[in-house]
py3Dmol code that shows the C-alpha trace and the ligand (Angstrom):
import py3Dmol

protein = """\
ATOM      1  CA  UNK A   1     -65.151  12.191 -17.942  1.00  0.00           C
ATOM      2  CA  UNK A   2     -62.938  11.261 -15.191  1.00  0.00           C
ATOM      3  CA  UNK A   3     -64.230   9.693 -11.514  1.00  0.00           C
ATOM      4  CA  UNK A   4     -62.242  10.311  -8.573  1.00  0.00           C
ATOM      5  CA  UNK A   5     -62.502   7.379  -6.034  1.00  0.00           C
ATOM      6  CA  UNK A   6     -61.806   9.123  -2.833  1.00  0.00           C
ATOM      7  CA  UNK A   7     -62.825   7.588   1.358  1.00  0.00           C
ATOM      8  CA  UNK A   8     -63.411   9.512   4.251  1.00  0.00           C
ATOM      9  CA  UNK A   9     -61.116  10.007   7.042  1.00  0.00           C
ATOM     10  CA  UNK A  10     -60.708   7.143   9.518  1.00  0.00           C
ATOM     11  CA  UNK A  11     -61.763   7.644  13.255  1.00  0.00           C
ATOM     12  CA  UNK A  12     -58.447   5.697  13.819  1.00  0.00           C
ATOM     13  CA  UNK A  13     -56.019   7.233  11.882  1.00  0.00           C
ATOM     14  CA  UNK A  14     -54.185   8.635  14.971  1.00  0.00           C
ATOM     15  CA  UNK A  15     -53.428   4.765  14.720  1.00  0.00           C
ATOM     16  CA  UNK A  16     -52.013   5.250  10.734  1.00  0.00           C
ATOM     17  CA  UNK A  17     -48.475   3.867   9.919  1.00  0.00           C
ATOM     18  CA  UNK A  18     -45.775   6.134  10.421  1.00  0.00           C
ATOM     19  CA  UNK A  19     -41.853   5.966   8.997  1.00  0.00           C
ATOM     20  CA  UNK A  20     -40.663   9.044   8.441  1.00  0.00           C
ATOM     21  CA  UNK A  21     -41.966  11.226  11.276  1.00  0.00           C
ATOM     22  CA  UNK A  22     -43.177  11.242  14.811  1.00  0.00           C
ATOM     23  CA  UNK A  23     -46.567  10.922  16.062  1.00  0.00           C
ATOM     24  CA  UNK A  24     -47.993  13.968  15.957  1.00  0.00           C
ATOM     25  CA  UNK A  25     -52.071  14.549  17.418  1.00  0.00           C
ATOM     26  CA  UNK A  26     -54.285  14.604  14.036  1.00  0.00           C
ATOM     27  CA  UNK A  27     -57.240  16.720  15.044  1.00  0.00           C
ATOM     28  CA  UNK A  28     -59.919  14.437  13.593  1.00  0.00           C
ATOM     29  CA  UNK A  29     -62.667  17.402  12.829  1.00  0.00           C
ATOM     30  CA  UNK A  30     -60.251  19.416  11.141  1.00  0.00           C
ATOM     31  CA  UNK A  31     -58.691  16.203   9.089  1.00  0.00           C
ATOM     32  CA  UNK A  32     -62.522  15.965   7.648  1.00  0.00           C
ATOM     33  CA  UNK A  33     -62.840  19.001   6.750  1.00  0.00           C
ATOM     34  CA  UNK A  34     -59.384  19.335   4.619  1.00  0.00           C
ATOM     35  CA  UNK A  35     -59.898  16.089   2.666  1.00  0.00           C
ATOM     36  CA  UNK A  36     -63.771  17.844   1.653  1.00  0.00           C
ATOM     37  CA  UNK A  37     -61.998  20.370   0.497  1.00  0.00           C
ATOM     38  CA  UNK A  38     -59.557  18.540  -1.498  1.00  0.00           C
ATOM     39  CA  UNK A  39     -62.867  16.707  -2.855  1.00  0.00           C
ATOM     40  CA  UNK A  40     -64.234  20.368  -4.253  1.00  0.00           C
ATOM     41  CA  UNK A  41     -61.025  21.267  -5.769  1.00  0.00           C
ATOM     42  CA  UNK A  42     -61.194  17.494  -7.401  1.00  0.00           C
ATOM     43  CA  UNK A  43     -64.934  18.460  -8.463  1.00  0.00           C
ATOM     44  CA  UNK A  44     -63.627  21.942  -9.902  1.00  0.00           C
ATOM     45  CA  UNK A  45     -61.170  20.189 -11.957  1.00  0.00           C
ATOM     46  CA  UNK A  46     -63.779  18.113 -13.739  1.00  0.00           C
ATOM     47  CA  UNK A  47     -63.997  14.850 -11.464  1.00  0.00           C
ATOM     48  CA  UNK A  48     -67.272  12.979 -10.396  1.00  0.00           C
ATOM     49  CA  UNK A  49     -66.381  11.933  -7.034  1.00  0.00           C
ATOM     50  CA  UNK A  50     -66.843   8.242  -5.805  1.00  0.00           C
ATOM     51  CA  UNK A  51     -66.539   7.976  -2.364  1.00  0.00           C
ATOM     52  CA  UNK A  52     -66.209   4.566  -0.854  1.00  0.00           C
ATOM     53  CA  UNK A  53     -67.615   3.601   3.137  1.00  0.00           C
ATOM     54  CA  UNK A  54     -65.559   5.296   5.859  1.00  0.00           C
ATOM     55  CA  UNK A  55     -63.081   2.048   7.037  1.00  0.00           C
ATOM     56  CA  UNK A  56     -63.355   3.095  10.859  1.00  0.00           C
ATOM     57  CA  UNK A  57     -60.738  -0.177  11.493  1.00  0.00           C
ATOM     58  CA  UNK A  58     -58.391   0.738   8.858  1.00  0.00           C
ATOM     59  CA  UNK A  59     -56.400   3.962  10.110  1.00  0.00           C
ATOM     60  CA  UNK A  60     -54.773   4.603   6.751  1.00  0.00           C
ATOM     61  CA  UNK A  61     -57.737   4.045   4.236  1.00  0.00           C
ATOM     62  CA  UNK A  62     -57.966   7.438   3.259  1.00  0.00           C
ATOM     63  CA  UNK A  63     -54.862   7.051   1.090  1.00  0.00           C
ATOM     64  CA  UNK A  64     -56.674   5.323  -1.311  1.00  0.00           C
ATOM     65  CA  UNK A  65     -53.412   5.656  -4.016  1.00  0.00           C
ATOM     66  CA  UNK A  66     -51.914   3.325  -2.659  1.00  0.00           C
ATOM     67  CA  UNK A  67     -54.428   0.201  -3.266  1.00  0.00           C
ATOM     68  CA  UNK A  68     -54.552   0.252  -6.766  1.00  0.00           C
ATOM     69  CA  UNK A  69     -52.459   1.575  -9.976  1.00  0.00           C
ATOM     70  CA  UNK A  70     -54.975   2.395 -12.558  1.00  0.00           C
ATOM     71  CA  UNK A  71     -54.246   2.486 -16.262  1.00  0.00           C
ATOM     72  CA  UNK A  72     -56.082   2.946 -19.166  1.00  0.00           C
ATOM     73  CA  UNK A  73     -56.633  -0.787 -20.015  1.00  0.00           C
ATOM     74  CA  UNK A  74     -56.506  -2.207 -16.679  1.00  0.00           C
ATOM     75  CA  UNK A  75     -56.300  -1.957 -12.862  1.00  0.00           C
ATOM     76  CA  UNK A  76     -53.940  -4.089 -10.974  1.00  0.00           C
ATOM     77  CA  UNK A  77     -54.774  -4.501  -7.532  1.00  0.00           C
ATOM     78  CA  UNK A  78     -51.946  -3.921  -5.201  1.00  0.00           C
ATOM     79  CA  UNK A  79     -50.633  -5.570  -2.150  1.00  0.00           C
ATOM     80  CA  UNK A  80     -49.722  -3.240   0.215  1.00  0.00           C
ATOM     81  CA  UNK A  81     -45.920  -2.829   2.107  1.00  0.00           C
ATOM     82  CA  UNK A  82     -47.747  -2.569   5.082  1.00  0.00           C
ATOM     83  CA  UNK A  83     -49.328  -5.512   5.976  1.00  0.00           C
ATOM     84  CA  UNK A  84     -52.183  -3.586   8.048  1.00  0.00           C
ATOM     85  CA  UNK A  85     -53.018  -1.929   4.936  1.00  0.00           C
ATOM     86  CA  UNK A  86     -53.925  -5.181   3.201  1.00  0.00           C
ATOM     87  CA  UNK A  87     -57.751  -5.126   3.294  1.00  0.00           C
ATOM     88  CA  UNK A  88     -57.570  -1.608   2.435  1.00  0.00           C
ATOM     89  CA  UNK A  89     -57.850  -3.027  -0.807  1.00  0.00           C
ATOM     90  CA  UNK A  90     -60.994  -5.200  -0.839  1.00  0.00           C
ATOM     91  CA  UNK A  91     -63.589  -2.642  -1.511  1.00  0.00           C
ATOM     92  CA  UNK A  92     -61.541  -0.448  -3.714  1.00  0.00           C
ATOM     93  CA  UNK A  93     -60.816  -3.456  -6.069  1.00  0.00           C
ATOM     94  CA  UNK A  94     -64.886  -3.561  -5.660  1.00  0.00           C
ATOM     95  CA  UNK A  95     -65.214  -0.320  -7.313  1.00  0.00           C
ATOM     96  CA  UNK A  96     -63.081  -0.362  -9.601  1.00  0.00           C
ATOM     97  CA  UNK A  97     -64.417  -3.741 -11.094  1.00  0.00           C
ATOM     98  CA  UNK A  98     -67.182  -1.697 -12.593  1.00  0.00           C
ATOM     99  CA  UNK A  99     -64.372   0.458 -14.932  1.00  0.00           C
ATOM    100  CA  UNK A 100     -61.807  -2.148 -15.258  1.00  0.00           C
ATOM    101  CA  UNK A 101     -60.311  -5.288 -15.825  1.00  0.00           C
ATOM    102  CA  UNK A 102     -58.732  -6.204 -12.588  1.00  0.00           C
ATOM    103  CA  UNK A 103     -55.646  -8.242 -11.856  1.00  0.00           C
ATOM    104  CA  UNK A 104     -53.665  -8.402  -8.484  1.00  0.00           C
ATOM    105  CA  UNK A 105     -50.068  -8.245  -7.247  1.00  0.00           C
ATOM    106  CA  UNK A 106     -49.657 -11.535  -5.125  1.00  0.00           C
ATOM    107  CA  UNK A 107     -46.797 -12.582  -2.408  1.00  0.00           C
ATOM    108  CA  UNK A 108     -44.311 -12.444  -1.964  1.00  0.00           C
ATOM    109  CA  UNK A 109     -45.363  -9.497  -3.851  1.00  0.00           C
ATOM    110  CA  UNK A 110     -45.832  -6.193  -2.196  1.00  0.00           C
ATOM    111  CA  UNK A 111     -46.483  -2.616  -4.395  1.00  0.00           C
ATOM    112  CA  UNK A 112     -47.785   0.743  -2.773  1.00  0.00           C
ATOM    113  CA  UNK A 113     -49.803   2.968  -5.546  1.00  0.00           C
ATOM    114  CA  UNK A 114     -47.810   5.764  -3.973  1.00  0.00           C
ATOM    115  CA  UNK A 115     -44.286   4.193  -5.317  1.00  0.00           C
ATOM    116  CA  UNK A 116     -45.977   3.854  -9.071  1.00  0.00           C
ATOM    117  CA  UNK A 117     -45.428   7.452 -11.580  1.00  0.00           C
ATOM    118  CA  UNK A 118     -46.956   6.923 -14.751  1.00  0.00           C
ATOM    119  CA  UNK A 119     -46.220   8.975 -17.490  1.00  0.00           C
ATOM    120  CA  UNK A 120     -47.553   8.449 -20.895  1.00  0.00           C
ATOM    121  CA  UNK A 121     -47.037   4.149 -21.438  1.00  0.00           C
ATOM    122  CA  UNK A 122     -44.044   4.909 -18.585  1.00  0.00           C
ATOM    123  CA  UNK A 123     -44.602   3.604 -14.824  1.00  0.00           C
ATOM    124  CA  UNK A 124     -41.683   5.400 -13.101  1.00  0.00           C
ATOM    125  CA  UNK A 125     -41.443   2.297 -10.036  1.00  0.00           C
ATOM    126  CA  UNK A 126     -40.057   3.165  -6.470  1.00  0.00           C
ATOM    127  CA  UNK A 127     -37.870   0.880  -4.731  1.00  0.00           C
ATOM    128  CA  UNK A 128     -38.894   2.098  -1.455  1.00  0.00           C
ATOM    129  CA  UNK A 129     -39.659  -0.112   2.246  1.00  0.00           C
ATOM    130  CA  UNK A 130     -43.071  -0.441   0.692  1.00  0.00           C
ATOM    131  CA  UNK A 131     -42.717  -2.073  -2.509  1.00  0.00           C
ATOM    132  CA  UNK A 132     -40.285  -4.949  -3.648  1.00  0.00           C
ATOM    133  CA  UNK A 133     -38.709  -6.205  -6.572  1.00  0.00           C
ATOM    134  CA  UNK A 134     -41.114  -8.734  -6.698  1.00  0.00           C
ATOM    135  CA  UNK A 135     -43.807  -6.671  -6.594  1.00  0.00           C
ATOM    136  CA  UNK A 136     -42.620  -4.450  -9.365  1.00  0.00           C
ATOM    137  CA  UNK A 137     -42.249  -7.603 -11.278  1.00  0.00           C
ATOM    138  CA  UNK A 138     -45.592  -8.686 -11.126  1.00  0.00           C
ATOM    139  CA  UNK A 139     -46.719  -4.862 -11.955  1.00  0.00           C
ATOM    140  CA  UNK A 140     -44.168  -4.797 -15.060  1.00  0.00           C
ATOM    141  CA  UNK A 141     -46.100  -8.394 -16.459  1.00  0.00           C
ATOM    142  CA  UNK A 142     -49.790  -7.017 -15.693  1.00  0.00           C
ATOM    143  CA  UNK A 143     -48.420  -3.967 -17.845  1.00  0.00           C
ATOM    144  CA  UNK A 144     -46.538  -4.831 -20.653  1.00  0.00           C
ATOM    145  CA  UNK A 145     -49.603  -6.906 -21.708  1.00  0.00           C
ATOM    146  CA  UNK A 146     -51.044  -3.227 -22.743  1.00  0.00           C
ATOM    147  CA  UNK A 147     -47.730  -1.633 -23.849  1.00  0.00           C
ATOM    148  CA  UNK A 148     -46.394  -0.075 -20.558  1.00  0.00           C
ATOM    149  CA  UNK A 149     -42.625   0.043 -19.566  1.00  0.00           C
ATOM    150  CA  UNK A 150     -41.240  -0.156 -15.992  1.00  0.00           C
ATOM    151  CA  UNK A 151     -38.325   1.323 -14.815  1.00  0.00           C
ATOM    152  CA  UNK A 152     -37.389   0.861 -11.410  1.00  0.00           C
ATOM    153  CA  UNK A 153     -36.058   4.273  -9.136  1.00  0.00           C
ATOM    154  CA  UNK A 154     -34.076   4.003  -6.364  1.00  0.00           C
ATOM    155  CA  UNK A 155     -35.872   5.776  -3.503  1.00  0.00           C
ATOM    156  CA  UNK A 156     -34.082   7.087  -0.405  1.00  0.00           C
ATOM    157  CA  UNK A 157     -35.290   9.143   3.128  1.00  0.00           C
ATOM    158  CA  UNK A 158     -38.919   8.986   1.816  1.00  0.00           C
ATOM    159  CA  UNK A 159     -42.162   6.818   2.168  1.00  0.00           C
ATOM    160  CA  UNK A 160     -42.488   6.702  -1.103  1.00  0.00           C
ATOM    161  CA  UNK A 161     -41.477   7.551  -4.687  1.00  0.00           C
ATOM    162  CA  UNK A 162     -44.126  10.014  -5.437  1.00  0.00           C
ATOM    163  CA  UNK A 163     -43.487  11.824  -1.928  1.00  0.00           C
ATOM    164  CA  UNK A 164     -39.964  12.870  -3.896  1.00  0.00           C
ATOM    165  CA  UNK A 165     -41.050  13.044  -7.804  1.00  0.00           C
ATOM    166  CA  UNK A 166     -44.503  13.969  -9.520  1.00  0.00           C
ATOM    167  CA  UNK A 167     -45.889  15.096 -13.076  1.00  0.00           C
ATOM    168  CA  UNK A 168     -47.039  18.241 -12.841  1.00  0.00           C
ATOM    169  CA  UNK A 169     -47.467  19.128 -16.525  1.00  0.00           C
ATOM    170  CA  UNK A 170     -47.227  16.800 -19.914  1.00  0.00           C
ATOM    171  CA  UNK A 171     -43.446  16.805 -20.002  1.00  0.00           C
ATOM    172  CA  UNK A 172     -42.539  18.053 -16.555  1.00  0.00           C
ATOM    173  CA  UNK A 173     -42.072  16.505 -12.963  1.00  0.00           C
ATOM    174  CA  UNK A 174     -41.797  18.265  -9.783  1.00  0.00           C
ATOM    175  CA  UNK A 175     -38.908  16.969  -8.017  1.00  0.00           C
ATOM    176  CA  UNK A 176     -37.116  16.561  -4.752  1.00  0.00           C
ATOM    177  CA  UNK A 177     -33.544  15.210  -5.590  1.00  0.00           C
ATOM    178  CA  UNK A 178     -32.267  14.595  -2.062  1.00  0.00           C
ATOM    179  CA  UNK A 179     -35.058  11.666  -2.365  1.00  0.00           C
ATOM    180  CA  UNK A 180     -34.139  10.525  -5.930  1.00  0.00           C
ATOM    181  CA  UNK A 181     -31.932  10.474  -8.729  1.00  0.00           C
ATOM    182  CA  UNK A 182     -33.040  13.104 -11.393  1.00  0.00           C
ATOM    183  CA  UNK A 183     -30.776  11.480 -14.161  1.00  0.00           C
ATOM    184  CA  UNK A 184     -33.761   8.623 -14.165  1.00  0.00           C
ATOM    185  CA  UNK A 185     -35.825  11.049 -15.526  1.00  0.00           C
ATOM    186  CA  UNK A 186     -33.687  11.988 -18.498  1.00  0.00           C
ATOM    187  CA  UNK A 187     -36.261  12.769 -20.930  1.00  0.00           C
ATOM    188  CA  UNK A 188     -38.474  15.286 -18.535  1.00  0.00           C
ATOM    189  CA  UNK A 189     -38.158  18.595 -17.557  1.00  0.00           C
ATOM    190  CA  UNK A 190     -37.419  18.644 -14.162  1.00  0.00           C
ATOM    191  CA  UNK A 191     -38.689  21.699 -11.363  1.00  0.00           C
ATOM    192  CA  UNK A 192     -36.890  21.607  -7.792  1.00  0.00           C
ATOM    193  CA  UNK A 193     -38.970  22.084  -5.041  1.00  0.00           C
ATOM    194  CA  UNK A 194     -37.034  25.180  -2.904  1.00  0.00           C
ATOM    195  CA  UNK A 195     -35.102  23.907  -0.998  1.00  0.00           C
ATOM    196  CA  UNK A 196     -36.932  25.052   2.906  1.00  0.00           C
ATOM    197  CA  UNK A 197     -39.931  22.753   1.083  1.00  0.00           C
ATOM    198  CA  UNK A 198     -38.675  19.193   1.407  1.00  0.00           C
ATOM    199  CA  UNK A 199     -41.689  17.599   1.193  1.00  0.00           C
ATOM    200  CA  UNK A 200     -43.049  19.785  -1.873  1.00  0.00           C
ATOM    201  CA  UNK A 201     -42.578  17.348  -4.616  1.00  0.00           C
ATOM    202  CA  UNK A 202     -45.995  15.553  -4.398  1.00  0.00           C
ATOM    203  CA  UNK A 203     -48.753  17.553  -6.089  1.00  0.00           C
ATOM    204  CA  UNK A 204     -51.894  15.773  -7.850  1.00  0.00           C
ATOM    205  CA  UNK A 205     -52.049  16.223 -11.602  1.00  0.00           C
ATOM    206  CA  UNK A 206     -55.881  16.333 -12.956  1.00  0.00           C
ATOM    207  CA  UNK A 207     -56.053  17.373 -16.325  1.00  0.00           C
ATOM    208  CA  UNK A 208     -54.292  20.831 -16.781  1.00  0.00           C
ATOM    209  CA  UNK A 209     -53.594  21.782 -13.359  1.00  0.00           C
ATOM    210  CA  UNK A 210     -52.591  20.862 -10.468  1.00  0.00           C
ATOM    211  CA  UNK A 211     -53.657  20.119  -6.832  1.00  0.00           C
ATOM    212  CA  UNK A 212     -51.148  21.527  -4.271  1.00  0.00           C
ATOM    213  CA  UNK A 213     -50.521  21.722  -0.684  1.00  0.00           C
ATOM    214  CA  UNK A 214     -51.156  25.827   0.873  1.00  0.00           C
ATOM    215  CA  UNK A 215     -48.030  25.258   2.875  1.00  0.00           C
ATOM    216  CA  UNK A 216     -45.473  24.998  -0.001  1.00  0.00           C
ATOM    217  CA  UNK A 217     -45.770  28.885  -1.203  1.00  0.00           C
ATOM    218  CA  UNK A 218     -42.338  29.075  -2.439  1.00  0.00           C
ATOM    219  CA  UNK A 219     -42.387  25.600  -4.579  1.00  0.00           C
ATOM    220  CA  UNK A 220     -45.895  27.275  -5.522  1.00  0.00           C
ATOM    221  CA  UNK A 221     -44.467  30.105  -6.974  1.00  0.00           C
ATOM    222  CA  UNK A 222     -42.041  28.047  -8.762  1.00  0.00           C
ATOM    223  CA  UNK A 223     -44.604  26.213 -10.504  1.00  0.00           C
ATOM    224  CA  UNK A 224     -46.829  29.138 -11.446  1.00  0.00           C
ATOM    225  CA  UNK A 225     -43.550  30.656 -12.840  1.00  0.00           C
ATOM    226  CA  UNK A 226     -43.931  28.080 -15.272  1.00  0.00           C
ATOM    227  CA  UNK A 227     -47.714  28.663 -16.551  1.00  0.00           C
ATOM    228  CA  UNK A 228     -48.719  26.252 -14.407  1.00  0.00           C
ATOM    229  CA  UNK A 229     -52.060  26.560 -12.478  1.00  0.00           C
ATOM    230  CA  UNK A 230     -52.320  25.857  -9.045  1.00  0.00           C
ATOM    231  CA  UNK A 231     -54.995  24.626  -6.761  1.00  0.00           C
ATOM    232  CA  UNK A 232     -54.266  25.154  -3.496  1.00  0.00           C
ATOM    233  CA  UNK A 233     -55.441  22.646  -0.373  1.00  0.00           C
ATOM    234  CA  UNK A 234     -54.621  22.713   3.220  1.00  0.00           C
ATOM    235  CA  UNK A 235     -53.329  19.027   4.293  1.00  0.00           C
ATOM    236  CA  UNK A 236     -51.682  19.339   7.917  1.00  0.00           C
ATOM    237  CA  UNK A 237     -53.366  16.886   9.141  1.00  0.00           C
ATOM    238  CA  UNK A 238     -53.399  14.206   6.639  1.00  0.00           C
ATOM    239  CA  UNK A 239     -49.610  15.505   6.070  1.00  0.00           C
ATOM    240  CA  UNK A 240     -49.141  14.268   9.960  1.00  0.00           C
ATOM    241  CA  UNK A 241     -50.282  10.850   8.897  1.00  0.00           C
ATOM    242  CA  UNK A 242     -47.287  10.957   5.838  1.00  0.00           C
ATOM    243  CA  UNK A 243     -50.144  12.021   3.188  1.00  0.00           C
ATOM    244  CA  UNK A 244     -49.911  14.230   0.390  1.00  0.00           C
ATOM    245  CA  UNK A 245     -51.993  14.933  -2.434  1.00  0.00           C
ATOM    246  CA  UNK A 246     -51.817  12.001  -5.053  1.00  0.00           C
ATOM    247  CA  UNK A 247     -52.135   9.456  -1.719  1.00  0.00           C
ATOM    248  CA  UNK A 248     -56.216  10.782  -1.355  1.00  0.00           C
ATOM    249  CA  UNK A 249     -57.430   9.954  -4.624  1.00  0.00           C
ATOM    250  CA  UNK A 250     -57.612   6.980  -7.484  1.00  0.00           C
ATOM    251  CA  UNK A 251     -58.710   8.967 -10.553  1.00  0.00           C
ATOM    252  CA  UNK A 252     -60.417   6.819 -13.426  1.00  0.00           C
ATOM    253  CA  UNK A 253     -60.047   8.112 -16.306  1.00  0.00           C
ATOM    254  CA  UNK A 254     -63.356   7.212 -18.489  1.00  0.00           C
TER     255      UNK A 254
END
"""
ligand_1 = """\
12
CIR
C -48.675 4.980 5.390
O -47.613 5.033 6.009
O -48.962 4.035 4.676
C -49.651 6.132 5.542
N -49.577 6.639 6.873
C -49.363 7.215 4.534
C -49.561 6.768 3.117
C -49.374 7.859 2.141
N -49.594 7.398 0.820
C -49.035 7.915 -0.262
O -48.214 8.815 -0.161
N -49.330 7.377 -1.421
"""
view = py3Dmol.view(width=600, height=400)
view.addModel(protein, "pdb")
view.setStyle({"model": 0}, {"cartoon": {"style": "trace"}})
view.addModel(ligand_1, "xyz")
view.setStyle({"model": 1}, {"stick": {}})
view.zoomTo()
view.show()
């Protein structure tokens, strides 16, 4: 049994924190309709969905990844890079206190979900402008308690680590090397997005297959090329506001 704690789009997020790319219009109606679908395809795959109040002062609260890092044992509570993302995290710690022991990352702390990979008792950890050394600190403590290692990654040219690296089968990652260095992933097998798909490297994992952006056909075919199965979702307009596919959803595994 696994929930899926998603939250509507924002009426604000033409407000949403950009770094990477210009301010594009987000057609709001449209934006709605995209992250429902991404819901079905999240109820397809075997998830109960949770979905928490619409934030309509919170532009990014959609990307719900990036509050929390849930593990097996425990859910650590993150402080955001950006600090208008900060109480972003208030009602998903809320929810989440009903499947988990909590525990939070505290200043000078700061950790975005979207930097964390876990694979297996791994958490991959992005050094990115979002989350710090001090953060990842805090994160490696909260996990070691339950038998998790943390290996910082140097991240480079993208938001965050997960928008260049992602698991996309048990002992496989979808990758994007401009954005990271594939040697810190020894042990994997690694897939390169094509190389016209630069931001193809974040698809959403739920049991055996995979969520997936429409856009990326040519990383698609890659992947299916592999036995692995696709689910495909339109994002362009949460992919305006720097989202992918991991960044709409905190699955709790139960
Ligand atoms: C931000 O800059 O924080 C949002 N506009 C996008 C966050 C995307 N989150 C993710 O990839 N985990």
């Amino acid at each position: 049994m696994r929930i899926a704690i998603t939250r509507a789009v924002s009426p604000s997020i033409e407000r949403c924190q950009l770094t990477h790319l210009a301010r594009e219009a987000i057609d709001l109606g449209v934006a709605r309709a995209q992250h429902r679908a991404y819901e079905d395809r999240l109820v397809e795959l075997g998830c109960q969905i949770l979905r928490l109040p619409v934030e309509p002062d919170l532009p990014d609260s959609v990307f719900v990844e990036d509050t929390a890092i849930v593990l097996d044992e425990v859910a650590v509570i993150t402080r955001p890079g950006a600090a208008s993302r900060r109480p972003e995290t208030v009602s998903v710690a809320h929810a989440l206190a009903a499947y988990r022991e909590l525990c939070h990352i505290e200043p000078p702390g700061t950790v975005d979900g979207g930097d964390i990979l876990r694979v297996g008792r791994m958490l991959f950890a992005g050094l990115s402008s979002r989350s710090n050394e001090a953060g990842l600190e805090q994160l490696r403590t909260h996990a070691s308690r339950f038998g998790y290692t943390l290996k910082p990654v140097d991240v480079r040219g993208c938001l965050h680590l997960k928008s260049a690296v992602t698991q996309v089968a048990e002992d496989t990652l979808l990758i994007h090397r401009d954005w990271v260095d594939g040697a810190a992933f020894d042990d994997m097998e690694l897939i390169d997005v094509d190389p016209s798909e630069p931001f193809g490297a974040n698809a959403l994992l739920v049991g055996d297959a995979v969520i997936y952006p429409r856009a990326y056909s040519r990383t698609r075919e890659r992947l299916e090329g592999r036995e692995i199965t696709v689910k495909a979702v339109r994002m362009s307009e949460l992919a305006k506001a720097e989202g992918g596919v991991t960044c709409c959803s905190l699955i709790v595994q139960l």
